[in-house]
Every structure is written in C-alpha cells, then in structure tokens.
Backbone atoms as SQL, in Angstrom:
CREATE TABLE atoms (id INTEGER PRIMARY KEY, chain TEXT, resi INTEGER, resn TEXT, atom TEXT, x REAL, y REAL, z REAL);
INSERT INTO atoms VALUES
  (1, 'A', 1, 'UNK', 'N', 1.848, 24.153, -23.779),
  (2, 'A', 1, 'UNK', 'CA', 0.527, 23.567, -23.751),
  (3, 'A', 1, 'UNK', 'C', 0.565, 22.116, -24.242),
  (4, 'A', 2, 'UNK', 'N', 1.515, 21.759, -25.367),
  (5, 'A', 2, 'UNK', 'CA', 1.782, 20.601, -26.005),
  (6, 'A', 2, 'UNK', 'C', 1.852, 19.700, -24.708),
  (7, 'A', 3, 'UNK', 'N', 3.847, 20.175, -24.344),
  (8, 'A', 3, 'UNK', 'CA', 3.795, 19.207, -23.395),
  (9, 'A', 3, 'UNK', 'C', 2.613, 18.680, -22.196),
  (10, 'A', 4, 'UNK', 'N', 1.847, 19.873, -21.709),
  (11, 'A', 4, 'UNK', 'CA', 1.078, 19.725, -20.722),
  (12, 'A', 4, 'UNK', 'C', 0.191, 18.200, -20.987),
  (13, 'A', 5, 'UNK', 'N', -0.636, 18.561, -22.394),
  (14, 'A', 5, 'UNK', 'CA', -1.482, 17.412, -23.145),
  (15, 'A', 5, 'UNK', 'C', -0.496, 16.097, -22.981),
  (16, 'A', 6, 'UNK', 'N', 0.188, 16.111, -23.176),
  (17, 'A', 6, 'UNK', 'CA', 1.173, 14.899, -23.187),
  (18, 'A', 6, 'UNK', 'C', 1.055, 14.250, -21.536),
  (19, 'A', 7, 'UNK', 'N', 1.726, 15.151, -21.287),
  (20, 'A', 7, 'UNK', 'CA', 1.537, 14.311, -19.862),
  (21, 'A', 7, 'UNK', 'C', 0.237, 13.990, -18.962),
  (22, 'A', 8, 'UNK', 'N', -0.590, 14.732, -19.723),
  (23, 'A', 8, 'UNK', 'CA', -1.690, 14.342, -18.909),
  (24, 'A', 8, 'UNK', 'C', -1.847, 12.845, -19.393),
  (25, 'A', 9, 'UNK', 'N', -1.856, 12.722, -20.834),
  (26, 'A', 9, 'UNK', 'CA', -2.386, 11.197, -21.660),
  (27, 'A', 9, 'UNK', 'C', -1.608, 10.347, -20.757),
  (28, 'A', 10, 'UNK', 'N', 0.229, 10.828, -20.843),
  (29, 'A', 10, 'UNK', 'CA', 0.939, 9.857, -20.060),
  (30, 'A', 10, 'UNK', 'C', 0.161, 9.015, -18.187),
  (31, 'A', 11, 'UNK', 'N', 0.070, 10.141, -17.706),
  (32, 'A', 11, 'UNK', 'CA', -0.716, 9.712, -16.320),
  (33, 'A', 11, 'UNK', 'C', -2.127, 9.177, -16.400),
  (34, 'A', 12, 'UNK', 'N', -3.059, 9.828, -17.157),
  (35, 'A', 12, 'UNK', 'CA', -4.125, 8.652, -17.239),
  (36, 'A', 12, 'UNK', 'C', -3.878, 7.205, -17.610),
  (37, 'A', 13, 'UNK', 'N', -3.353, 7.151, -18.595),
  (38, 'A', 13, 'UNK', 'CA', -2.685, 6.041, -19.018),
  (39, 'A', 13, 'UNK', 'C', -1.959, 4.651, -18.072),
  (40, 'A', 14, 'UNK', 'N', -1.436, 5.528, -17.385),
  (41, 'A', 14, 'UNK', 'CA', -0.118, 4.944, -15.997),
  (42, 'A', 14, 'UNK', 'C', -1.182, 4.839, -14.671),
  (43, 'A', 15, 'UNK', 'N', -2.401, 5.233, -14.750),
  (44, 'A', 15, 'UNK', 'CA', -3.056, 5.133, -13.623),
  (45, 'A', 15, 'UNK', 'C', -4.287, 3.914, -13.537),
  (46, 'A', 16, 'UNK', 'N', -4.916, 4.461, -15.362),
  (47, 'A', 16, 'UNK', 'CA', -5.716, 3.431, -15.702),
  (48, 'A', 16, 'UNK', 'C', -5.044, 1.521, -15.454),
  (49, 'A', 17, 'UNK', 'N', -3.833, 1.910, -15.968),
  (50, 'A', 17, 'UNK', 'CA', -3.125, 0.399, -16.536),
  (51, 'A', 17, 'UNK', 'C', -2.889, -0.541, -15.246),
  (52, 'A', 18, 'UNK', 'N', -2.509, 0.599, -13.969),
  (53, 'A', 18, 'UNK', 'CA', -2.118, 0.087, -13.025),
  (54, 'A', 18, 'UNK', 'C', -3.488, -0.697, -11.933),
  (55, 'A', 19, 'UNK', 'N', -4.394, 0.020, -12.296),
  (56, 'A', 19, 'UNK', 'CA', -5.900, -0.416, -12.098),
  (57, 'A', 19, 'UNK', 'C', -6.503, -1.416, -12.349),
  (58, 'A', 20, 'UNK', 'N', -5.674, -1.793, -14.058),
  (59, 'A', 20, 'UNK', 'CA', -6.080, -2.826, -14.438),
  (60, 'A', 20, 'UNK', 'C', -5.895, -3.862, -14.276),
  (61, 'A', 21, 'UNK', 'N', -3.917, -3.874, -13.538),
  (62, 'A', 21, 'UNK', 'CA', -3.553, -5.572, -13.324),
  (63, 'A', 21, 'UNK', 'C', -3.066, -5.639, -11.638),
  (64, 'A', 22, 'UNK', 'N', -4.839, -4.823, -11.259),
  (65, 'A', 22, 'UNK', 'CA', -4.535, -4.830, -9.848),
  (66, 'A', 22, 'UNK', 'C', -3.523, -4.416, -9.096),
  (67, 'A', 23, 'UNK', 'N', -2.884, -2.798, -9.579),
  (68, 'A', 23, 'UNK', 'CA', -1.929, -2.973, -8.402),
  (69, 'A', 23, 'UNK', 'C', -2.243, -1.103, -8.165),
  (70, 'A', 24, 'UNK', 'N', -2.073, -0.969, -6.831),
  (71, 'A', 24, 'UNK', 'CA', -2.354, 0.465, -6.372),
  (72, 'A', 24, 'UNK', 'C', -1.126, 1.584, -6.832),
  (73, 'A', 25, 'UNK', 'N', -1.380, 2.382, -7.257),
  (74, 'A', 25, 'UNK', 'CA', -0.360, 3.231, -7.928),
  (75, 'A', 25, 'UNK', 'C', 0.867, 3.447, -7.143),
  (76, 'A', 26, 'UNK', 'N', 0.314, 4.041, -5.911),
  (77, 'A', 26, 'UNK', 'CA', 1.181, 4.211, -4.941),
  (78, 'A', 26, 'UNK', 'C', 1.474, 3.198, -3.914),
  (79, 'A', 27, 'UNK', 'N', 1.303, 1.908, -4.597),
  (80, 'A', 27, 'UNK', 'CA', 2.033, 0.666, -3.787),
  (81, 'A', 27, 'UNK', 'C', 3.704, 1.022, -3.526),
  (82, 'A', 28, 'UNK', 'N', 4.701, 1.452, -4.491),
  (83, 'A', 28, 'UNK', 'CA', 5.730, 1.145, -4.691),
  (84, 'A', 28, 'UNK', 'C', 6.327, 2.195, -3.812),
  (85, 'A', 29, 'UNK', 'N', 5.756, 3.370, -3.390),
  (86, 'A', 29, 'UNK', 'CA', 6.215, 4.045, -2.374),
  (87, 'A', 29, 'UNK', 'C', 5.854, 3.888, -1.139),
  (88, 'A', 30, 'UNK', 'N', 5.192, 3.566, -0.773),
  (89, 'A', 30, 'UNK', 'CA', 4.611, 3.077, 0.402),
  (90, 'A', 30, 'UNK', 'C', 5.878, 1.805, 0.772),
  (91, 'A', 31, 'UNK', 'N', 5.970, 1.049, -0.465),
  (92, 'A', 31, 'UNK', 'CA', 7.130, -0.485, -0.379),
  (93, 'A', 31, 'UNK', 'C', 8.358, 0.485, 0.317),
  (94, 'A', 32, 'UNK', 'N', 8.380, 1.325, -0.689),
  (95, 'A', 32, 'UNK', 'CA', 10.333, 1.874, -0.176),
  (96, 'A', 32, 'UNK', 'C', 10.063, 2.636, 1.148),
  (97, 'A', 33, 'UNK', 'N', 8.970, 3.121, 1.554),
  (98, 'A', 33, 'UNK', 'CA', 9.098, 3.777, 2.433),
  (99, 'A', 33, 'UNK', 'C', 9.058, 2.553, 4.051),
  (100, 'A', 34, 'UNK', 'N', 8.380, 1.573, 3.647),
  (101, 'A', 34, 'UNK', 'CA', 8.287, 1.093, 4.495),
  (102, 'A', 34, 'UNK', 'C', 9.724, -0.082, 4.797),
  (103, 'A', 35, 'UNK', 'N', 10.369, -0.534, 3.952),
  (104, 'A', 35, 'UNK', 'CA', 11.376, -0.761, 3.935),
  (105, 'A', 35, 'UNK', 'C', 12.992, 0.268, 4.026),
  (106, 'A', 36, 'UNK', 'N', 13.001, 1.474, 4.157),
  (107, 'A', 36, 'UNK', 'CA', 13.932, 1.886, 4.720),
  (108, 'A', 36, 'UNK', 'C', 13.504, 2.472, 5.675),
  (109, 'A', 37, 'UNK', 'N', 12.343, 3.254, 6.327),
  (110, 'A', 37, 'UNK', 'CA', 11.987, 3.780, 7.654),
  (111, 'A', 37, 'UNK', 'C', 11.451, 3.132, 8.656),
  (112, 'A', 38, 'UNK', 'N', 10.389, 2.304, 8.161),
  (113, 'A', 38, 'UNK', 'CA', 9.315, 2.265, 9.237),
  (114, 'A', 38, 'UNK', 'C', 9.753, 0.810, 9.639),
  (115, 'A', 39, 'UNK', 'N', 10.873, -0.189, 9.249),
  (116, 'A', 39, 'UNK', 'CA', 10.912, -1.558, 9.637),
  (117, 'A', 39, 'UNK', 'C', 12.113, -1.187, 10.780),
  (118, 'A', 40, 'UNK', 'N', 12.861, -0.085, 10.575),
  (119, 'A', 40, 'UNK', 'CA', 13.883, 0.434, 11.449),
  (120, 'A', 40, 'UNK', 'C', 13.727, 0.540, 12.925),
  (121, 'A', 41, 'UNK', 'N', 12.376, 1.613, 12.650),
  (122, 'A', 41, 'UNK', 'CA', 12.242, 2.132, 13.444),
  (123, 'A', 41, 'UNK', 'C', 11.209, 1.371, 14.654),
  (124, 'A', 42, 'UNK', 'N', 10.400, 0.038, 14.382),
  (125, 'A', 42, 'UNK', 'CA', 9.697, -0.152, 15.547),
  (126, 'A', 42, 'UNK', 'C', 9.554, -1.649, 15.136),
  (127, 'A', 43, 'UNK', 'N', 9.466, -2.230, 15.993),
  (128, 'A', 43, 'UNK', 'CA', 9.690, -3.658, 16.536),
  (129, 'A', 43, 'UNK', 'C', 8.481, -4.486, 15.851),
  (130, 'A', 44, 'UNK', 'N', 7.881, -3.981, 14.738),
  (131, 'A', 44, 'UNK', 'CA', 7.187, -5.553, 14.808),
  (132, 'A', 44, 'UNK', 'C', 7.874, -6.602, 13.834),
  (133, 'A', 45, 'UNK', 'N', 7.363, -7.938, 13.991),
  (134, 'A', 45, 'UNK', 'CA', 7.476, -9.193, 13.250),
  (135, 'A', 45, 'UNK', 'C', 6.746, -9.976, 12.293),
  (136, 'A', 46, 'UNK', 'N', 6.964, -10.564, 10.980),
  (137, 'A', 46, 'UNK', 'CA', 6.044, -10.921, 9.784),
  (138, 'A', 46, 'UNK', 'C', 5.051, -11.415, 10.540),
  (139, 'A', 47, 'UNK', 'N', 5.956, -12.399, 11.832),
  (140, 'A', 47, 'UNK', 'CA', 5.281, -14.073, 12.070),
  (141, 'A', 47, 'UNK', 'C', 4.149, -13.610, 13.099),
  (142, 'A', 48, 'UNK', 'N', 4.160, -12.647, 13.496),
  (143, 'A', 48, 'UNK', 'CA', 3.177, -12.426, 14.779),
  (144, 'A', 48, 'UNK', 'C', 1.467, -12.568, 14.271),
  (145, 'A', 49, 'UNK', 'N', 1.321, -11.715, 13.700),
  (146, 'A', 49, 'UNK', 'CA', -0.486, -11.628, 13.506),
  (147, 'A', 49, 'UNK', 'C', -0.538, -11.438, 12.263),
  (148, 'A', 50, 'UNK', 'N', -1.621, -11.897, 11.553),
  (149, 'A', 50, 'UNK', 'CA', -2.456, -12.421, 10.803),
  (150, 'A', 50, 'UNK', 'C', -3.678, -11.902, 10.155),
  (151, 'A', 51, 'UNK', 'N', -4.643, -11.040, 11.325),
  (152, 'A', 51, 'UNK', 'CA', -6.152, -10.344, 10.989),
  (153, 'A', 51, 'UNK', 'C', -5.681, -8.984, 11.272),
  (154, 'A', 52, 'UNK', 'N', -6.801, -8.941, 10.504),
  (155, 'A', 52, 'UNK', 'CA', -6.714, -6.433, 11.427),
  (156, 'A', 52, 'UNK', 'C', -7.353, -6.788, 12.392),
  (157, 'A', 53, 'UNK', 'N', -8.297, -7.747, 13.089),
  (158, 'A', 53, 'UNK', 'CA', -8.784, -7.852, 14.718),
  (159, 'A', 53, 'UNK', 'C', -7.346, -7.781, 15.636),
  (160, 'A', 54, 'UNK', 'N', -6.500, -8.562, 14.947),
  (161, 'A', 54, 'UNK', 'CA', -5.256, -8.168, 15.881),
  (162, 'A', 54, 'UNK', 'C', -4.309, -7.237, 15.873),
  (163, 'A', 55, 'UNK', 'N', -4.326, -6.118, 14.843),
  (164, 'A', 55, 'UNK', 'CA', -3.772, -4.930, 14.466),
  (165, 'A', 55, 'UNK', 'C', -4.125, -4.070, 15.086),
  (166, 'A', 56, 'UNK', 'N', -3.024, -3.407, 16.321),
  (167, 'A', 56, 'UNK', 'CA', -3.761, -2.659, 17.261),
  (168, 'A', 56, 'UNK', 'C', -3.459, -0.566, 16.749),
  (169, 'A', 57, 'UNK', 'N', -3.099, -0.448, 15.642),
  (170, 'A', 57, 'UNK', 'CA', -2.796, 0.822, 14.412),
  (171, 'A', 57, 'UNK', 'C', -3.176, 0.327, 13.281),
  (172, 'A', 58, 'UNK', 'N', -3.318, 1.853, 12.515),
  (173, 'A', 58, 'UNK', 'CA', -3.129, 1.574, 10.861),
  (174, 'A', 58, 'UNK', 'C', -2.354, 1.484, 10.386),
  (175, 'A', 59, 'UNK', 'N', -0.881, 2.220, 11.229),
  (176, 'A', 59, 'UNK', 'CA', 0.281, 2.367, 10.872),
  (177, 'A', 59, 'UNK', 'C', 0.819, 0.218, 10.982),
  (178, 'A', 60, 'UNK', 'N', 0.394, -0.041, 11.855),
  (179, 'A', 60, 'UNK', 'CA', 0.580, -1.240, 12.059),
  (180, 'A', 60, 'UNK', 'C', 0.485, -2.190, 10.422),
  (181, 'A', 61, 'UNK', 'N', -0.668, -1.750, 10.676),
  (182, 'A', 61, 'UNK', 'CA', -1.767, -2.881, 9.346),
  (183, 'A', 61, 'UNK', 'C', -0.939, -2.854, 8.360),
  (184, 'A', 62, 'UNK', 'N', -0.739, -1.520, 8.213),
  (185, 'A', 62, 'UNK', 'CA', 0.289, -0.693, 7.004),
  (186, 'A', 62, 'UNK', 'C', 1.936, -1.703, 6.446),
  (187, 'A', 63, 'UNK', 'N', 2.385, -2.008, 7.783),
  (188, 'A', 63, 'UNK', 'CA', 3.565, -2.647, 7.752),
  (189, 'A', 63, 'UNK', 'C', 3.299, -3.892, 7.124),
  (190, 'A', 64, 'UNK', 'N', 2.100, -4.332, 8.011),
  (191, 'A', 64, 'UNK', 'CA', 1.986, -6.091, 7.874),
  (192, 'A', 64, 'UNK', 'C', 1.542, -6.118, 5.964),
  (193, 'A', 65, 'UNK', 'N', 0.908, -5.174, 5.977),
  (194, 'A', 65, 'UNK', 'CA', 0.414, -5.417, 4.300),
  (195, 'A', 65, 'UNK', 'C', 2.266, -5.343, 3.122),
  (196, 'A', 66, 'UNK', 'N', 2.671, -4.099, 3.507),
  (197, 'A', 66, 'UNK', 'CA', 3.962, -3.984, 2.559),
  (198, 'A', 66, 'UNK', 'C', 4.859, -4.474, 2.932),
  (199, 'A', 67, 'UNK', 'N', 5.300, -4.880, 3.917),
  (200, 'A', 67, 'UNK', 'CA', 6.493, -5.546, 4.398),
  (201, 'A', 67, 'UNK', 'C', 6.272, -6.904, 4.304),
  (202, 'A', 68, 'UNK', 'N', 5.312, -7.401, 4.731),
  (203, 'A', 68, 'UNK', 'CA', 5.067, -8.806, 5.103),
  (204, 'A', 68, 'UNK', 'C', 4.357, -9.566, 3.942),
  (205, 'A', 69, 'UNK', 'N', 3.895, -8.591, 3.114),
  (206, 'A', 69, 'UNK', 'CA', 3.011, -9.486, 2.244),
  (207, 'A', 69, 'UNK', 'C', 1.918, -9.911, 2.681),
  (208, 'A', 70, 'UNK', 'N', 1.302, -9.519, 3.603),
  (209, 'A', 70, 'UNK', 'CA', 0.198, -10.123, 3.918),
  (210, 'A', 70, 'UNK', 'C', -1.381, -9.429, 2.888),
  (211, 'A', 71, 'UNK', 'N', -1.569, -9.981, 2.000),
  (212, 'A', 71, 'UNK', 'CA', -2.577, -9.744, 0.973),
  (213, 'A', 71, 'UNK', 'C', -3.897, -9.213, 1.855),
  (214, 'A', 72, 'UNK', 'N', -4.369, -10.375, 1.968),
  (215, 'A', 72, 'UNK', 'CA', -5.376, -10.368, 2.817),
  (216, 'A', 72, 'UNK', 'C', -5.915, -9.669, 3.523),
  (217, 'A', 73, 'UNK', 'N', -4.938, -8.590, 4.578),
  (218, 'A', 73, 'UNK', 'CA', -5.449, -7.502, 5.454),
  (219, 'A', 73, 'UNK', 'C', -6.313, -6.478, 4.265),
  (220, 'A', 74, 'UNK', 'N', -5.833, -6.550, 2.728),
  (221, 'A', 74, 'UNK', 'CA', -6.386, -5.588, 1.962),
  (222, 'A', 74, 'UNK', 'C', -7.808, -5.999, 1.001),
  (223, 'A', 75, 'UNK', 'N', -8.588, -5.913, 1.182),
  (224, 'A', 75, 'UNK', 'CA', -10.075, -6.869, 0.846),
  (225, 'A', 75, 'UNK', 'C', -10.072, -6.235, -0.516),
  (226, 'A', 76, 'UNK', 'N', -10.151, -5.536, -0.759),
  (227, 'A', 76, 'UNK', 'CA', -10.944, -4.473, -1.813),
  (228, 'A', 76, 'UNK', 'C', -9.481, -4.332, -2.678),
  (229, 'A', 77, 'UNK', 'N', -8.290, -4.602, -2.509),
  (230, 'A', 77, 'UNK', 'CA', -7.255, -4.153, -3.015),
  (231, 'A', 77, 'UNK', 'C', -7.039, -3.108, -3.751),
  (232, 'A', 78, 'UNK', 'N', -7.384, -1.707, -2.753),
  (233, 'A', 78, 'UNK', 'CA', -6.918, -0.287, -2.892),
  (234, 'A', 78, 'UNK', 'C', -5.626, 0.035, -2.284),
  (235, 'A', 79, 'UNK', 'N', -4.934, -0.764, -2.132),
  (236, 'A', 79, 'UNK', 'CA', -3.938, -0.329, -1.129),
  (237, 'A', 79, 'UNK', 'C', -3.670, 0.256, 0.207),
  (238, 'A', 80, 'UNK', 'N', -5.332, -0.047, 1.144),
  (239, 'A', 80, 'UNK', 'CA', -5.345, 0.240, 2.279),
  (240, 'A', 80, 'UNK', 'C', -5.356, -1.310, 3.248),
  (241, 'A', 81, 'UNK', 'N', -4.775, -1.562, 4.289),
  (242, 'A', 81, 'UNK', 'CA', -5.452, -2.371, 4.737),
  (243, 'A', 81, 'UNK', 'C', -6.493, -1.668, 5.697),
  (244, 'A', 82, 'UNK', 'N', -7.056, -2.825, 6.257),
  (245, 'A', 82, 'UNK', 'CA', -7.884, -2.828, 7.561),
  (246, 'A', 82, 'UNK', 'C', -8.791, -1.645, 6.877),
  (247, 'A', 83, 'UNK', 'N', -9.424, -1.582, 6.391),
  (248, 'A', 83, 'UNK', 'CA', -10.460, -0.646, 6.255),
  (249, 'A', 83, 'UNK', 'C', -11.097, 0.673, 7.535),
  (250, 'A', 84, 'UNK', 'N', -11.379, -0.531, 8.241),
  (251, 'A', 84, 'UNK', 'CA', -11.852, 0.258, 9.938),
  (252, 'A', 84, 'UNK', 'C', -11.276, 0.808, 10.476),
  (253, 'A', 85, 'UNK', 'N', -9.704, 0.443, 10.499),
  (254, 'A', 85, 'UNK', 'CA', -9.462, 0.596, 11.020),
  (255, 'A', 85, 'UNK', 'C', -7.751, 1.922, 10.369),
  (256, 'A', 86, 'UNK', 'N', -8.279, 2.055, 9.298),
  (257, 'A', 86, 'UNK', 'CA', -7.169, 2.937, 8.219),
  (258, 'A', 86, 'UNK', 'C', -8.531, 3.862, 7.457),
  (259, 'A', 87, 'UNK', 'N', -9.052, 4.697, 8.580),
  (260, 'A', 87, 'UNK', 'CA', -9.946, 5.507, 7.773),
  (261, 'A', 87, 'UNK', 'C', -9.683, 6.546, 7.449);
C-alpha cells in the first residue's frame, strides 16, 4: 500500500511539473517513435509545408510537429497538432 502512495505522489508530481514548463508528457515518445519508425517508413520532407491547411493527415501533422520542429502546427501546446484535423 506504501509503495502504491508513493508512486502515485511520484506521477502527479512528474505530470504536474511537466505542465508547468510547457512540455506534453508524452512528447518524448511520440519523439522516439517518430524518429525510428515513422521517418523510415514514408516520404515526407521538413522543407515542404508549413500550415495544417496543407497537411493532408494527422499522421502527417504528427511528423511535421516531432520531427521537424515545427511549433506552430500545435496552438494550445497539448501535444496535438492541427486540432481539426487530429481529432
């Protein structure tokens, strides 16, 4: 039961903090995942597009946000882009 209490404090803690200096919890898997699978496997490029008007997937948007760095596709910075279009 101890440990249980413990780890719960631990994860609120690790969830709150990450909230706090803006960064989505599950950014860092989404990073590795998208850097060993999904850049492999399909052809897009940093340099191409720019907006989610030109993001024709979510899976798309998805890339351009973790791979590319592109901030911006994510407004609200939850770690989704394109809102509309990643529902």
């Amino acid at each position: 039961m101890f440990v249980i209490l413990i780890l719960s404090i631990v994860l609120i803690f690790n969830l709150s903090y990450s909230h706090e200096n803006g960064k989505h919890p599950y950014h860092n898997n989404y990073q590795n995942y998208y850097d060993d699978t999904f850049y492999t496997q399909n052809s897009y490029k940093c340099d191409l597009k720019k907006y989610c008007s030109q993001m024709e997937s979510c899976e798309e948007a998805k890339f351009y946000l973790y791979k590319c760095g592109l901030k911006k596709l994510d407004r609200d910075k939850d770690g989704v882009p394109c809102e509309k279009l990643c529902k």
